[in-house]
C-alpha positions in Angstrom: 0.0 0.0 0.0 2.8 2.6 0.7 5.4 3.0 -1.8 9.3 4.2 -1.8 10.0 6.9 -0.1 7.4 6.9 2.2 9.4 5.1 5.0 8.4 5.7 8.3 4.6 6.7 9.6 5.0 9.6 11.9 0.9 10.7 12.5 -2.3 9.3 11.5 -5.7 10.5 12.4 -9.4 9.3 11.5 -12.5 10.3 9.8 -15.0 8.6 11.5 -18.1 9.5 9.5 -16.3 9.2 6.2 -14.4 6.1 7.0 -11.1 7.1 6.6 -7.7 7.8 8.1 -5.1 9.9 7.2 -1.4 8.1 7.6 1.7 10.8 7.2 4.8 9.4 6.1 8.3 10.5 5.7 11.5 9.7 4.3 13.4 8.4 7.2 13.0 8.4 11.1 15.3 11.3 11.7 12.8 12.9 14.2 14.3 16.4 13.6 12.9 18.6 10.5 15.4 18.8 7.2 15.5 21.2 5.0 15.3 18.9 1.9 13.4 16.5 3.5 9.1 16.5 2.6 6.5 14.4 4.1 3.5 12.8 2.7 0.4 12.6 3.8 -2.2 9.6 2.5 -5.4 8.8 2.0 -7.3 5.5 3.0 -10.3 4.1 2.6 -10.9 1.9 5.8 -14.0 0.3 4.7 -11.9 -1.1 1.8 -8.7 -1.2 3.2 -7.3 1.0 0.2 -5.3 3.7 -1.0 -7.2 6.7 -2.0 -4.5 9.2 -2.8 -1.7 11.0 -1.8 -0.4 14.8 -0.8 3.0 15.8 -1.4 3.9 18.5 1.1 6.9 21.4 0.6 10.4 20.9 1.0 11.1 21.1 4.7 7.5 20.4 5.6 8.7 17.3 7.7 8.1 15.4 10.1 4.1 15.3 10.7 3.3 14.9 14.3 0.7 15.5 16.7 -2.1 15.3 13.9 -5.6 16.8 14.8 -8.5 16.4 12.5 -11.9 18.3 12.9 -15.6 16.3 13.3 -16.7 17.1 9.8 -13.2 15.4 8.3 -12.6 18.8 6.2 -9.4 20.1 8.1 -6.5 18.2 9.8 -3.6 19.8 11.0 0.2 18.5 12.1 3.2 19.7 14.0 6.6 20.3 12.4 9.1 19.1 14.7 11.9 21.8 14.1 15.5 21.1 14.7 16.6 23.0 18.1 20.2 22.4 17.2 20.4 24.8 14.3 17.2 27.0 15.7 14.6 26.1 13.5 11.4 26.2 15.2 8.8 23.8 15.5 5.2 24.9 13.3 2.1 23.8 12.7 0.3 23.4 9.5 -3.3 23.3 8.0 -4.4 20.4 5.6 -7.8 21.2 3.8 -9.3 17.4 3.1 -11.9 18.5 0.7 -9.3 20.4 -1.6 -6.9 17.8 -0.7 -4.3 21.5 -0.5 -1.8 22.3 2.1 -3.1 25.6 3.7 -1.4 27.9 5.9 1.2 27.6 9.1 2.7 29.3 11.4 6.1 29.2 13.2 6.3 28.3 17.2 9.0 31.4 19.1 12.4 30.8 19.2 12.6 28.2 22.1 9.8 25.9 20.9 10.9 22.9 19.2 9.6 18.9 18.3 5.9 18.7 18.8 5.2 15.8 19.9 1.5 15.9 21.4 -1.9 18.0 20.5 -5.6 18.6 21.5 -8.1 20.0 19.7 -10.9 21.9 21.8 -14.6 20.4 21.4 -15.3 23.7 19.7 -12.8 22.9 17.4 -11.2 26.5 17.3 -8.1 25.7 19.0 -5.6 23.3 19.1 -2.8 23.2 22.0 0.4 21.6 21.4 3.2 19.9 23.6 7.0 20.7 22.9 10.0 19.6 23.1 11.0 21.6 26.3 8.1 21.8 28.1 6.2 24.4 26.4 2.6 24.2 25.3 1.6 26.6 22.4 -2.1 27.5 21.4 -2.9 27.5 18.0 -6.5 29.3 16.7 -7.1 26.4 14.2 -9.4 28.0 11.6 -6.5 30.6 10.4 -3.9 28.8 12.0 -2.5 31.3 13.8 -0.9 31.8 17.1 -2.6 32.6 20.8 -0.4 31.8 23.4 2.4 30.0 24.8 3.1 28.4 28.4 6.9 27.5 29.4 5.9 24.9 31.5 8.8 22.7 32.3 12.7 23.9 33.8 14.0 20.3 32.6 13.7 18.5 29.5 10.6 17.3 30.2 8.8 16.6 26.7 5.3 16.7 26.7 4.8 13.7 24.5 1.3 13.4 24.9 -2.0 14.8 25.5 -6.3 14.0 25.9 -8.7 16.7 26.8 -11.8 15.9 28.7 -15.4 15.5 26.3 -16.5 19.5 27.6 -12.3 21.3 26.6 -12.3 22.4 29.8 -9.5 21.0 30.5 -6.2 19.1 29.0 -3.6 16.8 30.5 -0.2 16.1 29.2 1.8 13.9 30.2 5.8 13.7 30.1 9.1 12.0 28.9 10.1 12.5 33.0 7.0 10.4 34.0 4.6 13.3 35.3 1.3 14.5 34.1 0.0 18.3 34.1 -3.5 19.6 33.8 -4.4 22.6 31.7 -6.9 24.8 32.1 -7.8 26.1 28.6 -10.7 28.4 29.0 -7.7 30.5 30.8 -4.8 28.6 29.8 -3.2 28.1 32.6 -1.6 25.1 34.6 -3.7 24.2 37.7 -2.3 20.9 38.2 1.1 18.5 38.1 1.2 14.6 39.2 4.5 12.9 39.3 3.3 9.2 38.9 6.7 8.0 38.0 10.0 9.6 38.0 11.8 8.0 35.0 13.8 8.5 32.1 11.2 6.8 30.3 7.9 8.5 30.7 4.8 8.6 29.4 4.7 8.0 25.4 0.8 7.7 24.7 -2.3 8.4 26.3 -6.0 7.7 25.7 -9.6 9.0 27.7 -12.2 7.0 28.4 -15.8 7.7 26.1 -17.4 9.1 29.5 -14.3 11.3 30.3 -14.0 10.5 33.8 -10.5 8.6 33.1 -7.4 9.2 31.3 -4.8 6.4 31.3 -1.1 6.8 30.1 1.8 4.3 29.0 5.4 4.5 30.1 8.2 3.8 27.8 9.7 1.7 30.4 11.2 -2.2 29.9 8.3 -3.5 31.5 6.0 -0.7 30.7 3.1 0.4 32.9 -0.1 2.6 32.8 -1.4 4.9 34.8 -5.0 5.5 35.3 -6.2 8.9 36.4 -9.1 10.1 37.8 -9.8 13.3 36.2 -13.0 14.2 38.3 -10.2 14.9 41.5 -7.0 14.6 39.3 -5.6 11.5 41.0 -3.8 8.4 41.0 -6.8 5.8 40.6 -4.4 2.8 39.8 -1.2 1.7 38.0 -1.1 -1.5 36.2 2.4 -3.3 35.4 2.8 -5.4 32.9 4.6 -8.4 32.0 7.8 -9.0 30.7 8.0 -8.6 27.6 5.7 -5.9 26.9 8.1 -2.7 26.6 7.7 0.8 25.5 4.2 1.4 24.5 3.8 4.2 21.7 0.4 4.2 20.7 -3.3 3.1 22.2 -6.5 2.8 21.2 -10.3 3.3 22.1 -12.6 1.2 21.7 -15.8 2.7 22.8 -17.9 0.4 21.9 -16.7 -2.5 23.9 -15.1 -1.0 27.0 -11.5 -1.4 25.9 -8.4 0.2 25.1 -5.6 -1.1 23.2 -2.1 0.2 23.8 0.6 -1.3 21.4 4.2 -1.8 22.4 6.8 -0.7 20.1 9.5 -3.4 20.6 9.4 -6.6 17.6 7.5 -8.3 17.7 5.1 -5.9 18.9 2.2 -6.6 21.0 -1.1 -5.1 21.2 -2.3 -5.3 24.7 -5.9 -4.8 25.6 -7.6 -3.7 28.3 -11.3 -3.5 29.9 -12.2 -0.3 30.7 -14.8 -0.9 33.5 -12.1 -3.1 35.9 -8.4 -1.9 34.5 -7.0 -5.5 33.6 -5.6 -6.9 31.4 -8.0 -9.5 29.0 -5.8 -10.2 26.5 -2.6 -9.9 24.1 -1.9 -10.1 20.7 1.4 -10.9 19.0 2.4 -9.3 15.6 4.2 -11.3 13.0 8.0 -10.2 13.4 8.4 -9.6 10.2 5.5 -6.6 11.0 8.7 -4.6 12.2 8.6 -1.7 14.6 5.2 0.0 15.2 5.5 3.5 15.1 1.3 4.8 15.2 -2.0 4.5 15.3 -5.5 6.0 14.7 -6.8 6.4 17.9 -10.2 4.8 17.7 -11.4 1.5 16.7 -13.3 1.8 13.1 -15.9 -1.1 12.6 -14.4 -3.5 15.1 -10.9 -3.0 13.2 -7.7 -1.6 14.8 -5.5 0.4 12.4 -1.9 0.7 13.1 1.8 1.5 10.9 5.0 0.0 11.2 8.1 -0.9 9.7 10.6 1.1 7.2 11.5 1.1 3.5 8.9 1.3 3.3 6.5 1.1 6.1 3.2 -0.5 5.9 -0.3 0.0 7.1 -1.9 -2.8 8.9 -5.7 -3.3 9.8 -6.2 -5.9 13.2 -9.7 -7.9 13.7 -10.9 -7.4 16.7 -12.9 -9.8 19.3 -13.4 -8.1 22.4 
């Protein structure tokens, strides 16, 4: 399905109501952005499991992270990472789906660099993504245009990932270092940090629950764990280890439907690991063919009982995963 070039998946975000997800791709892993180097961003048609098309993006337009896409599928928008070592800032960038155009962007300040992590408000006017450094920037998503900034964390504490509660009220991020802070965004402002785990390996991925009463997170760590968060008192509700074997989780999955979430390690062979919702255990695992390589995303929700993922390089490949709960 992917072709030459298009190497390593770095985003992907769905289209429920038109059945289809959005996989960026770009030329190598490098995680920093290239002059030279473009992304590009694909088309599929989850119903048939099929390549629709393809967008090219600009010279220097790369990597894609952090995607965001609006209810009515007609605008998705992506970080640029930005290189801090020669001072190129991170940006973010407009997509318009129904012209199938890239539309306009603007550049993060000086200190901003390597989105990793984004929310989109339930209004769908703003978008607020993680950096780098510790640094969350607000984006007004229509024009694409820049609101705000808060400089967050003193250490290198990336903010490499983000869910926002069903009303926007509020967003939590959570960090490389293994803490999570809440975010205010009717005022934009921090009124709350947790440090679950202190860790070199923090949290990687994060999902909500379809109610919105809990967020749960997933460490990098060799075992990794999750963290389950209560977001009506922004506590601790649980942590679940898991077995050996089932490292470094980089992407999860809702499942609304049937009380799960699916979080997907990103050693090979990777495992998809599924959870119940209503009790926080474990129910089951799944173990990819090794020759399905390293996974790198996924969509975030479940379409039609099917779990879509990406992995692997030179180049990568889009997987779909049949789902029994």
């Amino acid at each position: 399905m992917l072709r030459p070039g298009e190497n390593v998946v770095t985003s992907a975000v769905l289209d429920e109501n038109h059945g289809t997800g959005y996989f960026a791709t770009a030329e190598s892993d490098f995680q920093y952005s290239l002059e030279e180097a473009s992304a590009t961003l694909i088309r599929i048609n989850l119903r048939h499991f099929s390549r629709v098309e393809d967008l090219k993006l600009p010279p220097g337009d790369a990597p894609l992270r952090a995607g965001l896409i609006n209810k009515a599928g007609s605008h998705a928008y992506f970080g640029i990472y930005g290189d801090p070592n020669k001072g190129t800032p991170a940006r973010v960038i407009g997509i318009s789906l129904i012209l199938w155009t890239v539309g306009p962007h603007v550049s993060f300040g000086k200190e901003d660099f390597g989105v990793s992590s984004g929310v989109m408000d339930p209004n769908e006017d703003m978008g607020y993504f993680g950096t780098l450094f510790g640094s969350i920037v607000g984006v007004h998503l229509p024009d694409v245009q820049l609101s705000g900034s808060l400089s967050l964390q003193k250490e290198d504490n990336a903010f490499q990932c983000a869910v926002v509660d069903p009303q926007g009220q509020f967003a939590y991020f959570g960090t490389s270092a293994g803490n999570i802070m809440k975010i205010d965004l009717h005022k934009f402002d921090p009124v709350g940090n947790i440090t679950v785990f202190r860790s070199d390996k923090g949290f990687r991925t994060a999902a909500i629950n379809p109610a919105g009463d809990f967020a749960y997170f997933g460490t990098e760590e060799s075992p990794a764990r999750i963290t389950r968060i209560s977001l009506a008192d922004f506590t601790s509700s649980g942590n679940l280890a898991l077995d050996a074997g089932e490292n470094d989780l980089v992407a999860s999955v809702i499942d609304a439907k049937n009380d799960r979430v699916y979080f997907i390690t990103g050693e090979v062979p990777a495992k998809i690991i599924e959870i119940a919702l209503s009790t926080f255990r474990p129910v089951g695992t799944l173990t990819l063919p090794a020759e399905t390589g390293k996974v790198s995303c996924a969509l975030d929700h479940t379409y039609r009982g099917r779990l879509f993922l990406a992995a692997g390089q030179q180049p990568a490949r889009i997987l779909q995963v049949i789902l029994n709960p």
